[in-house]
C-alpha positions as CSV (number, residue, x, y, z in Angstrom):
1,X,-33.5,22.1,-29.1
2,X,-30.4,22.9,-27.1
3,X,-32.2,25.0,-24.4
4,X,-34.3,21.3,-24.1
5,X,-31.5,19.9,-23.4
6,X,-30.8,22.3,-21.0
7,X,-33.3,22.1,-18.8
8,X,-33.5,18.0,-19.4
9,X,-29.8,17.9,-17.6
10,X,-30.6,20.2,-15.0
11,X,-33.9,18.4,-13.9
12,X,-32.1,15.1,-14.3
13,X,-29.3,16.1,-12.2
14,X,-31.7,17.5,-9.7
15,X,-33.2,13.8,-9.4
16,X,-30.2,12.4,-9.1
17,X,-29.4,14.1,-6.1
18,X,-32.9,13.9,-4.3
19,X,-33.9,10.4,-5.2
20,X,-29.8,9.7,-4.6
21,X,-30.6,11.2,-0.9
22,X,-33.6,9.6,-0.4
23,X,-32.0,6.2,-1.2
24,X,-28.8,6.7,1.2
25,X,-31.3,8.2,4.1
26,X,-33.9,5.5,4.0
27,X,-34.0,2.9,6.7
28,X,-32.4,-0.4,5.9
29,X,-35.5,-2.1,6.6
30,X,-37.1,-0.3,3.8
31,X,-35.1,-2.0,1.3
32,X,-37.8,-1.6,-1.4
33,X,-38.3,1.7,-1.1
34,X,-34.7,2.3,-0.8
35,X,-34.1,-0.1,-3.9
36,X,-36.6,2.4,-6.3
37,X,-34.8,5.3,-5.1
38,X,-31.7,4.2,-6.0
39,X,-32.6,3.3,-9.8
40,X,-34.2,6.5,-10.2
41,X,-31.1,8.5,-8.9
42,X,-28.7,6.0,-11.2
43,X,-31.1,7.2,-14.0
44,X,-31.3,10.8,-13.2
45,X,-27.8,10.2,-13.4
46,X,-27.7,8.4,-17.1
47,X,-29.9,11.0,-18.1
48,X,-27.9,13.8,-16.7
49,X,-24.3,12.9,-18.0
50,X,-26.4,12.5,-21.6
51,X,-27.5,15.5,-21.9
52,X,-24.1,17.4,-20.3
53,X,-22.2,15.2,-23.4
54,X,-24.8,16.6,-25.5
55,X,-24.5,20.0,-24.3
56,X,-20.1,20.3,-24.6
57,X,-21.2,18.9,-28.2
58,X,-23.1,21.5,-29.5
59,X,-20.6,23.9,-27.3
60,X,-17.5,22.8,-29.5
61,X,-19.6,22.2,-33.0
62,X,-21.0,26.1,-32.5
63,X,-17.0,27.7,-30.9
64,X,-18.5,28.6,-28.3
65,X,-16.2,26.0,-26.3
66,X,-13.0,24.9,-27.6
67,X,-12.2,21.4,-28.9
68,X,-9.7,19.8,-26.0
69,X,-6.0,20.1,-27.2
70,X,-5.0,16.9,-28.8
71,X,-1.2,15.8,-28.5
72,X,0.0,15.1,-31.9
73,X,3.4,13.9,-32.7
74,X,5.1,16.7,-34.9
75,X,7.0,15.3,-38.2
76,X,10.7,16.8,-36.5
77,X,9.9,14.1,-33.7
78,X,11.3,10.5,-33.6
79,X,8.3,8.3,-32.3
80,X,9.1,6.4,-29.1
């Protein structure tokens, strides 16, 4: 299911960047098509950063990755 995943955030990144340069090269007077390019690269994007999430998830759950180092106040320390 991971490798899924995978390939999900790589094709939605890969949208994100060609509908995203299709929307920022199209003529202003193309404001439709320009407007449908846009949404697609905002949700190539959505799609993208859901399945990266998903992905560091399974990374820390498996060790593979480390969980991010979490300050904790030690006992010996006064709070502020």
């Amino acid at each position: 299911m991971h490798k899924i995943i995978a390939i999900v955030n790589v094709i939605a990144w890969g949208g994100f960047w060609a509908f995203g340069y299709l929307a920022l090269t199209t003529k202003p007077a193309d404001s439709g098509q320009m407007t449908i390019a846009a949404v697609l690269a905002a949700t190539g994007a959505a799609v993208g950063l859901w399945a990266y999430f998903q992905l560091i998830r399974h990374s820390e759950a498996t060790g593979y990755a480390k969980k991010p180092n979490r300050v904790y106040q030690r006992a010996d320390e006064e709070a502020a």
